[in-house]
Structure formats: structure tokens, C-alpha cells
C-alpha positions in Angstrom: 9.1 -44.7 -1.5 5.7 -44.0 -0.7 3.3 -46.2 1.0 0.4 -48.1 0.2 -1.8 -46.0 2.5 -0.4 -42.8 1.2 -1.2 -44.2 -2.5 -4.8 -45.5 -1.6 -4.9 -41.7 -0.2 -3.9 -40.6 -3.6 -6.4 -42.9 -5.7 -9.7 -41.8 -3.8 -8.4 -37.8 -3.7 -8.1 -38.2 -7.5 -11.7 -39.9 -7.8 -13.3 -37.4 -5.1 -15.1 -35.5 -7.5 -16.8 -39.0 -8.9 -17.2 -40.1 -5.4 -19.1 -36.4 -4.1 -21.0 -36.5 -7.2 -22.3 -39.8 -6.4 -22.7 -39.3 -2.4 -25.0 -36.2 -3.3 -27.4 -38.1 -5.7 -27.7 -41.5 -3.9 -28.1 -39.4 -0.3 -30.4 -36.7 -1.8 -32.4 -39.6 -3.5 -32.9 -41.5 0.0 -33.3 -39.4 2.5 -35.8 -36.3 3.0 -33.8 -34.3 5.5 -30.6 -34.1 3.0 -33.0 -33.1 0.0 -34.1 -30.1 1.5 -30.2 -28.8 2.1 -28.8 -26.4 0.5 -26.8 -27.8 -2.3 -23.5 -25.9 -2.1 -23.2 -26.0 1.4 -23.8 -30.4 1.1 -21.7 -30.6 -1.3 -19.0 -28.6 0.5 -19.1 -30.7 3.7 -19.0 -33.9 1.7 -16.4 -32.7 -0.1 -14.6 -32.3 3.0 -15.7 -35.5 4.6 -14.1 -37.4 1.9 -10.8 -35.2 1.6 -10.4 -36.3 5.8 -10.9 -39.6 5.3 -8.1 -39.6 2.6 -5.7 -38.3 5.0 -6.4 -40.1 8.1 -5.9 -43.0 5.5 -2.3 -41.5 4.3 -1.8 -40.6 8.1 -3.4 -43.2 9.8 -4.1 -39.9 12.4 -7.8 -40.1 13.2 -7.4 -36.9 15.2 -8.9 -34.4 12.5 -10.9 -37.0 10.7 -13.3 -37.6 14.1 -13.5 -33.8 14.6 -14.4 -33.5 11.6 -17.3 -36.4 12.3 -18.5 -34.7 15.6 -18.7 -31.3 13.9 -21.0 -32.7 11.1 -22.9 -34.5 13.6 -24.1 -31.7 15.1 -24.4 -29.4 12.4 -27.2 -32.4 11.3 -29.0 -32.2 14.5 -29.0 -28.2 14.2 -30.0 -28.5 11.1 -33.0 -30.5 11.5 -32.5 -33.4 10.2 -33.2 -36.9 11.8 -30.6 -40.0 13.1 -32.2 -42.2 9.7 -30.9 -39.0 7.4 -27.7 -39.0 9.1 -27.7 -43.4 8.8 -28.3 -43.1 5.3 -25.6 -40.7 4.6 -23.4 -42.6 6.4 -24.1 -45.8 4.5 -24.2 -44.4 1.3 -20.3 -43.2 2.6 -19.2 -46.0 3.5 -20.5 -48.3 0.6 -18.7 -45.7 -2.1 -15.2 -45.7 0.1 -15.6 -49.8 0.0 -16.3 -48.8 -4.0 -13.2 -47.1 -4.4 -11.1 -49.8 -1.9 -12.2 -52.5 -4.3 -10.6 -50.4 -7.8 -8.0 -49.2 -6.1 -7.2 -53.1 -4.6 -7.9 -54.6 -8.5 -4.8 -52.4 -9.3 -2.5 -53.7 -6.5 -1.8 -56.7 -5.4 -0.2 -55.7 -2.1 -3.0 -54.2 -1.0 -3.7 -56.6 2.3 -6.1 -57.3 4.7 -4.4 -54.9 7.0 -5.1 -52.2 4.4 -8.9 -52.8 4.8 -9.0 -53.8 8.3 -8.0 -49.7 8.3 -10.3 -48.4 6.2 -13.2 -50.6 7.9 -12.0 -49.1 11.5 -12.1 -46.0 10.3 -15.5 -45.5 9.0 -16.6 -47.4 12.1 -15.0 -44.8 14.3 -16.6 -42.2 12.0 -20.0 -43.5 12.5 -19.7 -43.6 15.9 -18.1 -40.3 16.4 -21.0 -38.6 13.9 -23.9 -40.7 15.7 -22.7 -39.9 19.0 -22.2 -35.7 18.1 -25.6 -35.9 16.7 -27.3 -37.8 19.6 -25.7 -35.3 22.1 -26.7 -32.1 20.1 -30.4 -33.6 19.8 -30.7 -34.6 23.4 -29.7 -31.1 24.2 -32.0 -29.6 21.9 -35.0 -31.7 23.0 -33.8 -30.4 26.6 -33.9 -26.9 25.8 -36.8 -27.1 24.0 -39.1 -28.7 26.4 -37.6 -26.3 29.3 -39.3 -23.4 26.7 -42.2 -25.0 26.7 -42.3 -25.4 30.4 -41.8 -21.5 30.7 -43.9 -20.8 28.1 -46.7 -22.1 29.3 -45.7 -21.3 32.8 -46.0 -17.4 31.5 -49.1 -18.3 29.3 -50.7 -19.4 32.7 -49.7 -16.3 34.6 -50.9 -14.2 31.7 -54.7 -16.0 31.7 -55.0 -15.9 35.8 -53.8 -11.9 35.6 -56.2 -11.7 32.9 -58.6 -13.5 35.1 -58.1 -11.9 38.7 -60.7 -12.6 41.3 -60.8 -10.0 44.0 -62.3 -10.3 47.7 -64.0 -7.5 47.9 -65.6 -8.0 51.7 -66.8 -11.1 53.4 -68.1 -13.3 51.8 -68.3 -11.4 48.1 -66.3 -11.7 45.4 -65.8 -10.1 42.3 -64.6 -11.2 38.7 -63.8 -8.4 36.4 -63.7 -9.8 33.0 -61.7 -8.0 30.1 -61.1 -9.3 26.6 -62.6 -11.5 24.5 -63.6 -14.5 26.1 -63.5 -18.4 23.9 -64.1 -21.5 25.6 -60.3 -22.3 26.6 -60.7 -19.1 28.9 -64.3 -19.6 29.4 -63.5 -23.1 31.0 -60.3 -21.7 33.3 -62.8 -18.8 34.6 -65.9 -21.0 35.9 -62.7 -23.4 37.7 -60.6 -20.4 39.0 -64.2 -18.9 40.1 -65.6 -22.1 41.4 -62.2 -22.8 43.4 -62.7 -19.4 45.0 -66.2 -19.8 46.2 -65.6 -22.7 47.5 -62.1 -21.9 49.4 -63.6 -18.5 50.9 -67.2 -19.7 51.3 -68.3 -16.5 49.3 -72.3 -16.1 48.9 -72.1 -13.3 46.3 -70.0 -13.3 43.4 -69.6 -10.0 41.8 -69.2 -10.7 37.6 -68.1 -7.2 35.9 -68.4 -7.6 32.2 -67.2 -4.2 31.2 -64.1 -4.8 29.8 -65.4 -7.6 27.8 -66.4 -6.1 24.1 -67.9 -8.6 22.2 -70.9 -10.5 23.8 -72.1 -13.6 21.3 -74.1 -16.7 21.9 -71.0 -18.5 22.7 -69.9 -15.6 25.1 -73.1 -15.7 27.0 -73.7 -19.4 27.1 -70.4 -19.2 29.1 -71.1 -16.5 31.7 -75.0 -18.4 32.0 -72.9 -21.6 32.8 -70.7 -20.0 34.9 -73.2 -18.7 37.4 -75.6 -21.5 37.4 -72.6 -23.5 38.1 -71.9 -21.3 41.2 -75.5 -20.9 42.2 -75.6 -24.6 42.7 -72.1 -24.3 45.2 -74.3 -21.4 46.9 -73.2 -18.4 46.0 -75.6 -15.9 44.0 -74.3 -13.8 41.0 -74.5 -10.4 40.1 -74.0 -9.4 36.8 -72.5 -5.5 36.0 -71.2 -4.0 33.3 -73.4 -4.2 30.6 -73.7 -1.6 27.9 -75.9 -0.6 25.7 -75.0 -2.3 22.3 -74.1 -5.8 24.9 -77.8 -5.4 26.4 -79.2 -5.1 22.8 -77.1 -8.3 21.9 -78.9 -10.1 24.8 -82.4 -9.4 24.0 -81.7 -10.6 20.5 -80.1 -13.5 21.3 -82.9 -14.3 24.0 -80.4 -14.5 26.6 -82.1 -15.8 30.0 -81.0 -13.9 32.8 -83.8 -14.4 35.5 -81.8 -16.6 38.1 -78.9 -13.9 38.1 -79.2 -10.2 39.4 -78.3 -7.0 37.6 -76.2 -4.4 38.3 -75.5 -1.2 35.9 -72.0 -0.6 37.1 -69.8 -1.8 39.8 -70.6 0.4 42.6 -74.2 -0.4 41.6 -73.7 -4.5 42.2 -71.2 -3.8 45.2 -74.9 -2.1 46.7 -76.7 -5.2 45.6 -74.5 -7.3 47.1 -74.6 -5.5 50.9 -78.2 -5.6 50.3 -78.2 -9.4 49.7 -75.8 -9.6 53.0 -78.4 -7.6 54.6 -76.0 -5.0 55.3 -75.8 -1.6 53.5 -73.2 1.6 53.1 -73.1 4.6 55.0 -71.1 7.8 55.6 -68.9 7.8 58.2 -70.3 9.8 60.7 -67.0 12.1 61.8 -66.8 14.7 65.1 -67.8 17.5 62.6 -71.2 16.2 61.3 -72.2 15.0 64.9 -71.7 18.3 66.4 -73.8 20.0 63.8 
């Protein structure tokens, strides 16, 4: 003699295509996240959803059924979807299993509070189970997420200062060899990581080689303008290298003014300029060879 869990196990395995059918609409209607899934695979894992509740009904195991609950919980978060996607799945569950309980309890009349005190327990336990699985996999994912970030722009910022290195080149002289193309993001972190430097090695001459630097526009030289008034007025005077020939024609169309900053044609060229500022200047070495002669 069978029981009446193992016949109320029957009744909603018999109606489980009516019930899936149903689930899919009314959760595909509501919710974004479970619109955008792919069908077959939805319908597959509701499918399955309702064929464990059946048994842990007929069974009164919960074992399988809760797996079964963690498992979808974190396929959701994997999946992208949010905790109200996952709610109104849930909800839309439980009210058709309270559907069926209610045609399957019109038919029998020893179907008993104890009956739906276990049906009520277990879609609590499943909500629980699901909400839970999906909170953890989220949590974890946010975690992970924001630690790539972190490195990201941890790298990112390694990247710009290697792309940005400013070299001592003596006492008191400095030099910033620019390369690549220069926006205002960049253009903002060079006049700080410049500025920083004068200031920490009390530089007077700051050496700015342009040579790697391909495109020179108005934005490009408003920067490198700003950038040396802004360390003229720590103290420190600029000298400007590296510019070619299509870069100086750009200039002198664009009206570029570059009176308060002094020119070099090539590094050695400002390194010169800048002993000459110093008051110091570059000589052989005079070795035991050329003083005997």
C-alpha cells in the first residue's frame, strides 16, 4: 500500500510537463536575467528541479533535493543573474507546487496538515539552500573580481611610471624621456611624477626629451607648456630636446610659445645646456698618455 507522500509524488511527476511549461513562461515573463537563458538548458534544470522535489516528497530524503538547490544556486550566480531573478524563480516555484498540493488535496481527503506542513518545509529549505549557494558563489565572485581589478590597475600603474621614467642624470638635473602618445590622463601623471621629483631631489634643470613622442597637437603641447611652467615656478628650468622636423613645423603652426623654456636638438645637446646652466661644462679626461705628449 502506497503512501500518501509517494502518491502526491506521483500526481505532480504526472503534471510536470504542465507545471515546467508554466515555471518557464511566468519566470521568463518576470524576470530579465532568466529571459536571456538559453531555453533548453532552463527548461532542463527546471525540469529537474521539479522531478527532486517529487522525490524528496515520496522520500521525505532532502539529501539530493538540497544539492540539487546549492548547485542551481551557483550555476545562477555564474551565470550572471541577480538574487531578485533567482527570488522570482523561486516564488513562481513554490506558488505552482502549492498549485498542484491544492488539486492533488481536492482529490483526497486524507491528505493532512502534516502532508503540507512537508511540502511547506521543503521549499523553505530549498530557498534557503538556493539563496545561500548563490550568495556564497557571488560573494566569491565580487572577491575575485575586485582582487583583478586591484592587480590590474596595480600593472596599469607600473606600465604608465615605466612609460614615464624620470632619470637623475647628475646633481641637480633630471631628465624625462617621453615616448608614445601622450592624452591628458598621462599628461596629468607626468607633470605629478615630474613635480614630485624636483621637489624630492631639489633638481634645477629638468631635462624633457620628446623624441619618442610622434604626434605633437595642440593638446600635446599645451601639456608639455604646462608642465614646465609648472616646474619653473618650483625652480627648476626646462630644457626641451628632441624635436624633429615635422614636430618643429607643427609648433610654428600652431603658434606654440616656447620663450621661457630652452632648446636642445638632441640629448647630448641639452645634457651640454644643462652643465652650462650649472656653470659647469664637459671635458676629456686628461689620461698619462695625452699629458706626456
Amino acid at each position: 500500500m502506497t503512501s500518501i507522500f509517494t502518491d502526491l509524488q506521483d500526481f505532480i511527476l504526472n503534471r510536470r510537463t504542465e507545471i515546467l511549461a508554466e515555471l518557464a513562461r511566468r519566470v521568463q515573463e518576470q524576470s530579465e536575467g532568466y529571459a536571456n537563458l538559453e531555453r533548453e538548458d532552463m527548461l532542463s534544470t527546471m525540469s529537474t528541479t521539479i522531478e527532486e522535489l517529487a522525490e524528496a516528497i515520496g522520500t521525505q530524503d532532502l539529501a539530493s533535493f538540497l544539492a540539487h538547490a546549492e548547485a542551481v544556486g551557483e550555476m545562477r550566480a555564474l551565470g550572471g543573474l541577480s538574487l531578485n531573478d533567482v527570488l522570482v524563480a523561486i516564488n513562481n516555484f513554490r506558488a505552482l507546487t502549492w498549485e498542484a498540493l491544492e488539486a492533488f488535496a481536492a482529490q483526497r481527503s486524507d491528505c493532512t496538515i502534516a502532508t503540507v506542513r512537508l511540502v511547506a518545509d521543503l521549499l523553505a529549505y530549498f530557498q534557503r539552500a538556493m539563496v545561500n549557494s548563490f550568495d556564497v558563489t557571488y560573494r566569491g565572485l565580487y572577491h575575485q573580481l575586485r582582487d583583478q581589478h586591484e592587480q590590474i590597475t596595480s600593472q596599469q600603474q607600473t606600465i604608465r611610471e615605466l612609460s614615464t621614467p624620470i632619470l637623475p642624470l647628475y646633481e641637480g638635473i633630471l631628465v624625462l624621456p617621453l615616448v608614445g602618445a601622450i592624452d591628458s590622463f598621462r599628461a596629468g601623471q607626468i607633470m605629478e611624477r615630474l613635480l614630485t621629483a624636483i621637489a624630492e631631489r631639489q633638481s634645477d634643470i629638468v631635462i624633457i626629451d620628446i623624441t619618442g613622442v610622434p604626434v605633437i597637437d595642440t593638446a600635446v603641447a599645451n601639456y608639455l607648456l604646462q608642465t614646465a611652467r609648472a616646474a619653473q615656478l618650483i625652480g627648476a628650468q626646462v630644457i626641451l630636446v628632441g624635436i624633429g622636423p615635422e614636430i618643429a613645423q607643427t609648433m610654428v603652426q600652431l603658434g606654440v610659445d616656447l620663450h621661457s623654456i630652452l632648446i636642445g636638438a638632441h640629448l647630448q645637446n641639452g645634457i651640454e645646456l644643462a652643465f652650462k646652466q650649472l656653470g659647469r661644462v664637459i671635458k676629456p679626461v686628461m689620461t698619462t698618455e695625452t699629458s706626456a705628449r
